[in-house]
N, C-alpha and C positions, 0 to 999 in steps of 0.2 A: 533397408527393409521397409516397404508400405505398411500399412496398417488399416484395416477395414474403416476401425475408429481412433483418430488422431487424438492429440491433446489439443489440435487448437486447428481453427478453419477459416478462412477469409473470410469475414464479414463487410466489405465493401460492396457495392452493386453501379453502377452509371454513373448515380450523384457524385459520388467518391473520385472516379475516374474523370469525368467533366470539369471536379473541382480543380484536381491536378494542371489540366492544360488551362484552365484559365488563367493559373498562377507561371505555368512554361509562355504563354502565353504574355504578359505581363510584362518578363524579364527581372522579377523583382523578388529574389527570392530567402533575402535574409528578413528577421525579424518584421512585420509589420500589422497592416490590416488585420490581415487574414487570423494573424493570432489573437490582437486584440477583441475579434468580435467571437475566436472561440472561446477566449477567456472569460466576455461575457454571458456567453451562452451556458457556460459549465456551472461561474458563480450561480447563477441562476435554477440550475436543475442541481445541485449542489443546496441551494436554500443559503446559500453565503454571501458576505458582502463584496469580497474580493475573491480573485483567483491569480494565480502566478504561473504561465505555461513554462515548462523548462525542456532539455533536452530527452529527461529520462525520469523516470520513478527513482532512482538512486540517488540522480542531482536534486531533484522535491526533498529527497529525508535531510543532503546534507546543508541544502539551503535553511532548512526549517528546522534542525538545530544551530549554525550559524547566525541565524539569527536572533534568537535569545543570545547571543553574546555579545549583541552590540544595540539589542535594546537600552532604553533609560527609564523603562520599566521595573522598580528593585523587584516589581511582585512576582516578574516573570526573568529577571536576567541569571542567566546562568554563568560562572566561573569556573578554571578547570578546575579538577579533583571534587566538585559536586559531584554526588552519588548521583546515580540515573537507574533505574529498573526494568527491566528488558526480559520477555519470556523467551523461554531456549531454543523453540522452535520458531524460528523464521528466516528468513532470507539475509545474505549474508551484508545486503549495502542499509539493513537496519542497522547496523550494530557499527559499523567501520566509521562512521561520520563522529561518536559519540567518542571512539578512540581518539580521531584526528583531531579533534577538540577538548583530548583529554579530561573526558566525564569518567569517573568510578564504576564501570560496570558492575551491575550485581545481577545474575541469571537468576530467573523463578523457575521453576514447574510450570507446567501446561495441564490440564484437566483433559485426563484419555478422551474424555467423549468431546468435548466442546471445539478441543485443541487450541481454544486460547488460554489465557492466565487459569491456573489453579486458583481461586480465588480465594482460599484459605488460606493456601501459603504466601499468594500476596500480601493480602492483609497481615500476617504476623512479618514481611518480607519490611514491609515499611518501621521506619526508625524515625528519632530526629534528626538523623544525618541524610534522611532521601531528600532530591530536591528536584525531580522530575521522575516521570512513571512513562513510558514509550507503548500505547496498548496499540497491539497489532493485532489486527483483523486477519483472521487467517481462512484463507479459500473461501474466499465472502460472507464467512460468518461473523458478525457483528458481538463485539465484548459485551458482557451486561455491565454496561454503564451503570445503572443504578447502583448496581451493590460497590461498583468503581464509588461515585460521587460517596458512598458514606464510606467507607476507607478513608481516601483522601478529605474529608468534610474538615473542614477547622485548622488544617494544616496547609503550611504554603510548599503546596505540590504543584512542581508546573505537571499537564496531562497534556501530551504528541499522540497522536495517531496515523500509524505506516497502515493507511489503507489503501497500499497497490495493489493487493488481491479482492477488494469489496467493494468495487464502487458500484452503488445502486441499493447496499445493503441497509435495513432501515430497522432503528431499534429507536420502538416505542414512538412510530412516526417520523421521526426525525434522522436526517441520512447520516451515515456511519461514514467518520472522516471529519465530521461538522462537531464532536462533543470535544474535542482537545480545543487548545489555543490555535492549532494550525493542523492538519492532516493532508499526510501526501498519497498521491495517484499514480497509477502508472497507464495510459496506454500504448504499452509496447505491445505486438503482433499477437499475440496470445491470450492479451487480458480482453477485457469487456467490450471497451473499444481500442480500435487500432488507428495509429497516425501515424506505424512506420516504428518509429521511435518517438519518445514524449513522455511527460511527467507535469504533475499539477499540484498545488499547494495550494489550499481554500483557506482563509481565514477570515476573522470581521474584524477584526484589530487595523485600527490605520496606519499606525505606526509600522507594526509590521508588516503590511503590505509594503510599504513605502522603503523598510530595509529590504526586503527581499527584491525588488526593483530594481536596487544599486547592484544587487551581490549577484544578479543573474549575469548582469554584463560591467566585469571590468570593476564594479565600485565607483563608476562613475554618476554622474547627476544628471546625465541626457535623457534617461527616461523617468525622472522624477519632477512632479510637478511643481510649479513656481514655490508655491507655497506647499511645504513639506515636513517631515517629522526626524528628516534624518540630518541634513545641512542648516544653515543659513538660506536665507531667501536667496531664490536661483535671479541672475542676470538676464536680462531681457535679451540681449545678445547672445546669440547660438555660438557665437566664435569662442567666447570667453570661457562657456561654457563646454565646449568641444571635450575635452580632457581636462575637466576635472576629479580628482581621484576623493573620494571621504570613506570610501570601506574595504578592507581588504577582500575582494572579490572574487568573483570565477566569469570564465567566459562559456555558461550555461543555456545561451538562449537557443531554443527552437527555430527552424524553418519555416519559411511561410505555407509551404508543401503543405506540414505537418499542423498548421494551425486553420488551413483549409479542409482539411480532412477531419481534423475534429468539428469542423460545422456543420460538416455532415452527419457525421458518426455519430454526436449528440443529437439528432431527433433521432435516430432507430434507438437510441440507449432504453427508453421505458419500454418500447416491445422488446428487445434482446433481451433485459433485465426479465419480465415475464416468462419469456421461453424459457430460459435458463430456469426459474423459478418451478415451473411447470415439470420438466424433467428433475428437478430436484423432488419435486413431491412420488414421480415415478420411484424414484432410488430409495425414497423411506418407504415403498409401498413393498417394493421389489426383495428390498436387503434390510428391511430394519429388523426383523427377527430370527437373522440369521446365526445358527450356530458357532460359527468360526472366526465370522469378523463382525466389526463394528464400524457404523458407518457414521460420520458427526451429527454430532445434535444441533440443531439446527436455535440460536438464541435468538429472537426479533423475528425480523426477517431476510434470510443469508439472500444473496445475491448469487451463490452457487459458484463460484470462480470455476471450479473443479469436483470430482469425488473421491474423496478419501476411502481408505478399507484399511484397516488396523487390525489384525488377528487379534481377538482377544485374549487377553493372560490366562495361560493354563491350555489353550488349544495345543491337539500336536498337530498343526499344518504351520508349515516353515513358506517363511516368506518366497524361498528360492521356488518353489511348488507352487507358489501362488503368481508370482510374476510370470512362469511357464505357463502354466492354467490359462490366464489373462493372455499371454499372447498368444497361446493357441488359438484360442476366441474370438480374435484379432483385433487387440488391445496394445495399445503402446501404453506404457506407464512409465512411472518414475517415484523417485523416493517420496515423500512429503516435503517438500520446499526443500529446504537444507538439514532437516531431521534435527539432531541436540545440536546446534550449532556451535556449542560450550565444548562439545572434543576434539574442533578440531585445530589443526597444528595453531592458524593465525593465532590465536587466542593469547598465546604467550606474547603475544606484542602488549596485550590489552593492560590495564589496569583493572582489573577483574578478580569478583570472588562469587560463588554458588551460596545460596540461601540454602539450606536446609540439602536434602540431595534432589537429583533430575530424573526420579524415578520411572513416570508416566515420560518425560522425552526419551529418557534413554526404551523405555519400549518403541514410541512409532518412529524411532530412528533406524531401530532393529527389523520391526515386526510391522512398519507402514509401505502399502503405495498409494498413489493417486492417479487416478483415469480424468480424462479429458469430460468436460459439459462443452455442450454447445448454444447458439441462439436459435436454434431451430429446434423442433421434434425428432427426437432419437430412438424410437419404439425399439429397433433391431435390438441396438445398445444393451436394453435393457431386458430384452428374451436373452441375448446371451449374458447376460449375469445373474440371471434367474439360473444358470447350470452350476454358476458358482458352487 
């Protein structure tokens, strides 16, 4: 079934497709140039000192808790059975890397409006036993950090950010994804920007730039420099250096395809990020006072991934009524990411337990969808959900 209005659109145009054949073109098509200079281009519009392209937004989260475990950083290294804090709404390759690595899940609440952390019950959610806090930016809404930094303030809390849904989102000037020790990205075909498949990991730590390096390809030391933070001084000889192994690794790295294509896609990012902005100010123009549903509250400045619509508690319109309504419209929708993420089956694998209960997820689990934003002007869009 088409859809008038999709969840997601091509944003490529000439530069994008030109980029491609230069790279067919070339013959050169595993890890190279192409990604090192989108890496530096993202650090850069990122506001970060490093960047680490990988295959996917999923591969970024499980690099960038991997890698606290093999820092010789005590202030940041993490061990299995440390506690970690994770809000119940989000995507489901948050959460799976902190298993694989045997971290102590704890689920928070979500704040109905915000739909990130409740921050009340986070704050009573931390203990002496947390040892990391995972804040995810959800549908490009940026966490309020601030009221984060005095929660965590005096305690040695490592702070990650899964910002695959917000890049471009800015709280308090500074970009969302940049307030952790490390924050991951996603441009797969749906997000902000597209490169096909792809995934970024921003941090200013050298050391951890430099693990993350090793653990993209293999664990080996071929992409790490002479002088480094994760081996011994590398041999001046390539051969010696060929195969060698110092981290237990993954074979994560990007195409050059895909690292061409991000050199494109990052100059339209600050007008895509506008547009997107621009129609989000439509949707609180449009739906903020709307009797039946609720639309996110908007913390900093969202980058708008998407729009949310949450019935609110005590309404009698049922979700099944509203996704009807919506495609009538001709809207394609979908749940909110992965709704309480906390009920379903995997979980039993987890080492996991619920803070207090999931009261606000178990509703936009029940009672949410989300419609597609775009980088362009949606006016239609937005006449048909003024019939809402």
């Amino acid at each position: 079934m088409s859809f008038k209005f999709p969840l997601a659109t091509a944003s490529w145009g000439q530069e994008e497709h030109d980029a491609m054949q230069r790279v067919i073109a070339s013959g050169m098509f595993t890890m190279g140039a192409n990604v090192q200079a989108f890496e530096s281009d993202f650090a850069a519009y990122a506001g970060s000192r490093y960047c680490v392209m990988v295959n996917s937004g999923s591969s970024a989260n499980l690099l960038m808790v991997a890698a606290l475990f093999y820092t010789n950083n005590p202030l940041l290294k993490l061990k299995r059975g440390d506690e970690i804090i994770v809000p119940a709404v989000s995507w489901s390759t948050t959460y799976y890397p902190l298993y694989q690595y045997g971290l102590k899940i704890k689920f928070v609440d979500v704040d109905l409006h915000t739909l990130n952390y409740d921050l009340d019950q986070l704050e009573k959610a931390v203990t002496g036993q947390t040892r990391a806090i995972m804040a995810v930016n959800l549908l490009g809404n940026p966490n309020d950090f601030g009221r984060i930094a005095k929660i965590i303030d005096g305690r040695n809390i490592v702070l990650m950010e899964d910002n695959c849904e917000s890049m471009g989102a800015k709280y308090n000037g500074k970009m969302a994804g940049t307030f952790g020790v490390m924050g991951s990205f996603s441009s797969f075909f749906s997000h902000h920007i597209s490169t096909m498949e792809g995934g970024m990991i921003v941090t200013d730590d050298e050391e951890l730039h430099h693990i993350l390096l090793s653990l993209r390809a293999h664990g080996w030391t071929r992409n790490l420099p002479k002088h480094n933070r994760v081996c011994s001084e590398k041999s001046d000889d390539p051969f010696e250096e060929s195969f060698r192994f110092v981290l237990p690794g993954y074979n994560v790295r990007p195409l050059e395809l895909e690292g061409a294509l991000g050199v494109e896609q990052v100059k339209r990012l600050p007008k895509m990020v506008e547009e997107r902005r621009k129609n989000g100010k439509l949707l609180q123009e449009t739906l903020g006072a709307h009797p039946d549903l609720l639309i996110q509250k908007e913390i900093g400045e969202s980058s708008w991934f998407g729009f949310s619509l949450v019935i609110r508690p005590g309404s009698p319109l049922a979700r099944r009524a509203l996704v009807a309504r919506l495609n009538e419209l001709g809207f394609d929708c979908r749940p909110i990411v992965a709704g309480n993420f906390a009920k379903n089956e995997v979980v039993k694998y987890f080492d996991s337990e619920v803070h207090d209960t999931l009261t606000n997820a178990n509703h936009v689990d029940q009672n949410g969808v989300f419609v597609g934003n775009h980088h362009y002007p949606i006016p239609e869009a937005f006449a048909a959900l003024a019939k809402l």
